[in-house]
C-alpha positions in Angstrom: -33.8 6.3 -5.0 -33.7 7.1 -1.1 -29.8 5.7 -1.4 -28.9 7.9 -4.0 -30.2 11.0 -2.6 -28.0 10.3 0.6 -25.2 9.7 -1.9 -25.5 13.0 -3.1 -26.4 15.2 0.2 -23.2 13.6 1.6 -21.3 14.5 -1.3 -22.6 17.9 -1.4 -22.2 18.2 2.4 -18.5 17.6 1.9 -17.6 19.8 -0.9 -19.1 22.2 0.7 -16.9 22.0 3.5 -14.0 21.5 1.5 -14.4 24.8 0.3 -15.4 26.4 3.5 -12.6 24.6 5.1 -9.8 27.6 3.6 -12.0 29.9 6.1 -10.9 28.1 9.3 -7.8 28.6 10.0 -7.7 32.7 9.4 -4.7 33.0 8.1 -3.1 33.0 4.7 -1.1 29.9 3.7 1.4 32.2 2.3 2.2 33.9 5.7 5.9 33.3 6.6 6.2 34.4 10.5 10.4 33.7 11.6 11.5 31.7 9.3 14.7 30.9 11.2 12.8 29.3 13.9 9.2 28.1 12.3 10.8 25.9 9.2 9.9 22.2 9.3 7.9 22.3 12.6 6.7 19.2 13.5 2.5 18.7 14.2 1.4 19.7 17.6 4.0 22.8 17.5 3.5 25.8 19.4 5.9 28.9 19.6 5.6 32.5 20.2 7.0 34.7 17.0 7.1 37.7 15.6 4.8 38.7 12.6 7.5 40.0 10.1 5.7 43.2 7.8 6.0 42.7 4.0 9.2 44.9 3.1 9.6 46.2 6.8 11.3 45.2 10.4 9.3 44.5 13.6 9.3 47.2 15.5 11.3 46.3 19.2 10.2 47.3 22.4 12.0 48.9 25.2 12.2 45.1 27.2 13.3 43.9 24.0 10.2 41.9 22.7 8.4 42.7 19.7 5.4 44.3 19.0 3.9 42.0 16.7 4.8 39.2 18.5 1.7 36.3 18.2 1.3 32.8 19.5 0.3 30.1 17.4 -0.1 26.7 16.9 0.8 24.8 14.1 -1.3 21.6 14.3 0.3 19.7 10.8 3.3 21.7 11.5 5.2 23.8 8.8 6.9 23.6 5.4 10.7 24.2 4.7 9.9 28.0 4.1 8.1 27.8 8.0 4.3 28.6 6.4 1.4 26.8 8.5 0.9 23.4 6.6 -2.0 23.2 7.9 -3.6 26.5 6.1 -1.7 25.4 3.0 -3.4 22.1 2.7 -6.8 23.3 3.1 -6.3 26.2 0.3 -4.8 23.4 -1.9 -7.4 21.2 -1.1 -10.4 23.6 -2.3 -7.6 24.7 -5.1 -7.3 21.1 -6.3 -11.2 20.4 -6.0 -12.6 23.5 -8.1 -10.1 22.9 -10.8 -11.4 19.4 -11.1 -14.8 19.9 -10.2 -15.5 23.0 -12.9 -13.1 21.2 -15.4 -15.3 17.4 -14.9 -19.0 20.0 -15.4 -17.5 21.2 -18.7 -16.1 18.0 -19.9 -19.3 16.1 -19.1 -21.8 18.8 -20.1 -19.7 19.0 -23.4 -19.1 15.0 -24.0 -22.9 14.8 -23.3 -23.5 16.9 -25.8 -21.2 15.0 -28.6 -23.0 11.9 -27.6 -26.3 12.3 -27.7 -26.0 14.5 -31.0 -23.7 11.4 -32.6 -26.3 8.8 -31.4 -29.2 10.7 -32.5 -27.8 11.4 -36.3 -27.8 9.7 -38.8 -24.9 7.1 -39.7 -22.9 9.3 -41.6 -22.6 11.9 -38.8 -22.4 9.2 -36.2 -19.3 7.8 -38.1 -17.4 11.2 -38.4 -18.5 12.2 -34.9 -17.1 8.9 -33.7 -13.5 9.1 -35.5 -13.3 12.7 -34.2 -13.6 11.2 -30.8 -10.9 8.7 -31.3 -8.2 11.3 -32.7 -9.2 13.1 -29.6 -8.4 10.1 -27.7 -4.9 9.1 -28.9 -3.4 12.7 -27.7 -1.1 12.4 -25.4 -2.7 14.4 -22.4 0.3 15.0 -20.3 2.3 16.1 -23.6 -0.4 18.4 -24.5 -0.9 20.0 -21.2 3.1 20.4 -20.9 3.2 21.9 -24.3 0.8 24.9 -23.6 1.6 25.1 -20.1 5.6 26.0 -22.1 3.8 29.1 -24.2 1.0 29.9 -21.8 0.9 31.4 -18.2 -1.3 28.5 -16.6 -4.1 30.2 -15.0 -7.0 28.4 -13.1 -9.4 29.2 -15.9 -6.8 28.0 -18.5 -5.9 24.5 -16.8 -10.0 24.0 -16.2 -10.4 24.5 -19.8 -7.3 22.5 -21.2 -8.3 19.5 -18.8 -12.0 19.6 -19.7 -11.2 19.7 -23.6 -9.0 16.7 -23.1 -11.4 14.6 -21.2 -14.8 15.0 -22.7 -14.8 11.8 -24.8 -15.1 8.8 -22.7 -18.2 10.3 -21.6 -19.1 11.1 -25.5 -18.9 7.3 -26.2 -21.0 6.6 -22.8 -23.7 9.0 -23.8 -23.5 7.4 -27.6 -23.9 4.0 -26.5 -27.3 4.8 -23.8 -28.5 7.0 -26.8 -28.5 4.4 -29.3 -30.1 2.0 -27.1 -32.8 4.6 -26.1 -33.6 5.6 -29.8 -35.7 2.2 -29.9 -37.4 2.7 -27.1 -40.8 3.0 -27.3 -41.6 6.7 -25.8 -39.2 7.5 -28.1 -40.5 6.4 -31.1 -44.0 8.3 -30.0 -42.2 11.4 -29.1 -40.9 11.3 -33.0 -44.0 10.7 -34.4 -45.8 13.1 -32.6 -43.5 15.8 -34.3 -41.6 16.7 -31.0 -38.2 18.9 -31.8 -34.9 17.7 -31.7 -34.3 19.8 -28.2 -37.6 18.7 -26.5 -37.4 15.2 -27.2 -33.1 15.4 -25.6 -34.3 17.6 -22.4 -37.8 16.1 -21.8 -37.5 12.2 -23.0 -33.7 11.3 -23.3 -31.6 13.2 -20.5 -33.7 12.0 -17.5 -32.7 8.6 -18.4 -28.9 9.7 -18.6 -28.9 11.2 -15.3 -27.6 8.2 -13.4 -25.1 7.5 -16.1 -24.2 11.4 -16.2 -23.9 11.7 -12.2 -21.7 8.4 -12.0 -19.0 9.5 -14.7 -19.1 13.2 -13.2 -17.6 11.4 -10.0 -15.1 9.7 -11.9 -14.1 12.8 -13.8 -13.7 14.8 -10.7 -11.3 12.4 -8.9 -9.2 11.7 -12.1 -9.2 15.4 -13.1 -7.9 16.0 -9.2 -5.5 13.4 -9.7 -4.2 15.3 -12.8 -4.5 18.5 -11.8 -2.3 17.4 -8.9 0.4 15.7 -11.4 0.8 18.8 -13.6 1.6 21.1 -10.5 3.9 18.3 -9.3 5.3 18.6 -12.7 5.4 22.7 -12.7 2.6 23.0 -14.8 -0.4 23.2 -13.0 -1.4 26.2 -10.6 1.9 28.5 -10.5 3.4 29.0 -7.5 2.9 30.3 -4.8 -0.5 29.7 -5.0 -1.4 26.2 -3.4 -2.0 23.1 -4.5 -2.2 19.0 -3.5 0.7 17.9 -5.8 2.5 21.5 -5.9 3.1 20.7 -2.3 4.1 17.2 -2.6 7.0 19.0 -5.3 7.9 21.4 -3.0 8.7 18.8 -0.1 10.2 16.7 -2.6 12.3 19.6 -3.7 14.2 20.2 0.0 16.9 18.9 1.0 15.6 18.5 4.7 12.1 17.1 3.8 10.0 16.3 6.8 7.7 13.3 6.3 4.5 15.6 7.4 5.2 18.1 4.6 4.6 14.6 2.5 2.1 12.5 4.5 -0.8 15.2 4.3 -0.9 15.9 1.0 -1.1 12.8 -0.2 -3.0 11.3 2.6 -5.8 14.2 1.2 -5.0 13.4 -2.1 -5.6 10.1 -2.0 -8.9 10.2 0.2 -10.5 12.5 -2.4 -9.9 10.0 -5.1 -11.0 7.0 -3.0 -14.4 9.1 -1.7 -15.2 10.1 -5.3 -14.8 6.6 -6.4 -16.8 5.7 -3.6 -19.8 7.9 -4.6 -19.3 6.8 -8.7 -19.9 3.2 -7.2 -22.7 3.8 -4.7 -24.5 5.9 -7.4 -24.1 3.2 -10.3 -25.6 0.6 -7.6 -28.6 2.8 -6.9 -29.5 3.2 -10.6 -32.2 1.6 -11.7 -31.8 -1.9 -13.7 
């Protein structure tokens, strides 16, 4: 118990910052300063340049310097269209994260849900249910997403709801499978025959005992949701440009034909450490669960 509690406060104490993190750097990860002279800076750079105004010229001075002339320092360097890398990667981190975070809530609430109704009907139901769930299954994912990614402008909202409605059912068949054991347990049996509804005996007797298992695929949904999530904007059809992303950046590195390693490394540096550190807590939370 005390080790899964510090599982989850140090999971919550780092998505927290990953979406605080966009705040940091105070600038937008869309900004373009010179881009004659801040393209594919390396880490560490520092220059002094002028702040160009959307649709305008910066204004010159009688010495000749500019008025909107700032000094910064560009501490992962900068992209081949000379924005910060650094501010990109932290709005595409917390871009990635929520996408997969809201889109693994609604794929386990909703597989939950499939589950524990199909274990706790009759055979019949449980049958249909169950075939449902394999059709579901054999889709082809990427195909699907491509496909309405081709006929529909993909939105956050839209990709968290196409990725959560094609991952809900491993975590139907997990749910299934702990229901079915549970229905012979004994307080379940005395919950039935005491005449207790079908939604007090699933909230009061039957989740409680799911939590663990609920909490443990969660994790894995969120680093595999990431993970594709990152794929379809390497693919064009995740987040749309220019808004950032993990693998949208990757793309766009990929895409150059001057691509500097850092424009590469970070991303998927980050990308990788938020699947390994979900993984992580799915494994230290399936070791702290009881039995």
């Amino acid at each position: 118990m005390i080790e899964r509690r510090i599982t989850l406060t140090t999971a919550a104490l780092v998505l927290v910052a990953i979406l605080l993190a966009p705040t940091l750097p105070r600038r937008s990860p869309d900004e373009i300063l010179d881009p004659a002279r801040t393209r594919n800076l390396p880490p560490g750079s520092t220059l002094d340049v002028p702040r160009v105004p959307p649709g305008g010229e910066v204004a010159k001075l009688s010495d000749g310097a500019t008025s909107l002339t700032v000094h910064r320092l560009f501490l992962l360097g900068t992209d081949h269209l000379g924005r910060d890398l650094g501010a990109r990667l932290l709005h595409g981190l917390r871009n990635s994260v929520v996408v997969g975070l809201l889109a693994a809530a609604l794929s386990v609430a909703f597989g939950a849900l499939v589950g524990l109704l199909s274990g706790y009907s009759g055979r019949r139901i449980d049958t249909a249910v169950m075939r449902t769930v394999d059709l579901a299954t054999a889709l082809p994912k990427l195909f699907v997403v491509l496909a309405v990614a081709a006929s529909v402008q993909p939105r956050m909202s839209v990709l968290i709801a196409l990725l959560a409605s094609l991952t809900w059912m491993p975590v139907a068949r997990t749910v299934r499978g702990e229901m079915l054991a549970l229905a012979r347990e004994d307080f379940i049996l005395a919950a039935r025959a005491s005449g207790s509804s079908l939604g007090r005996l699933l909230l009061r007797h039957v989740l409680p005992h799911l939590a663990e298992p609920l909490l443990t695929l969660g994790a894995l949904q969120v680093a595999n949701l990431v993970l594709l999530e990152s794929a379809l904007s390497f693919l064009g059809a995740g987040l749309p440009l220019p808004t950032a992303s993990l693998g949208g950046m990757v793309a766009e590195a990929l895409l150059q034909p001057e691509t500097s390693w850092w424009a590469l490394a970070f991303p998927g540096f980050v990308l990788t450490a938020v699947g390994v550190g979900c993984g992580w807590a799915a494994a230290r939370l399936a070791d702290s669960a009881p039995g």
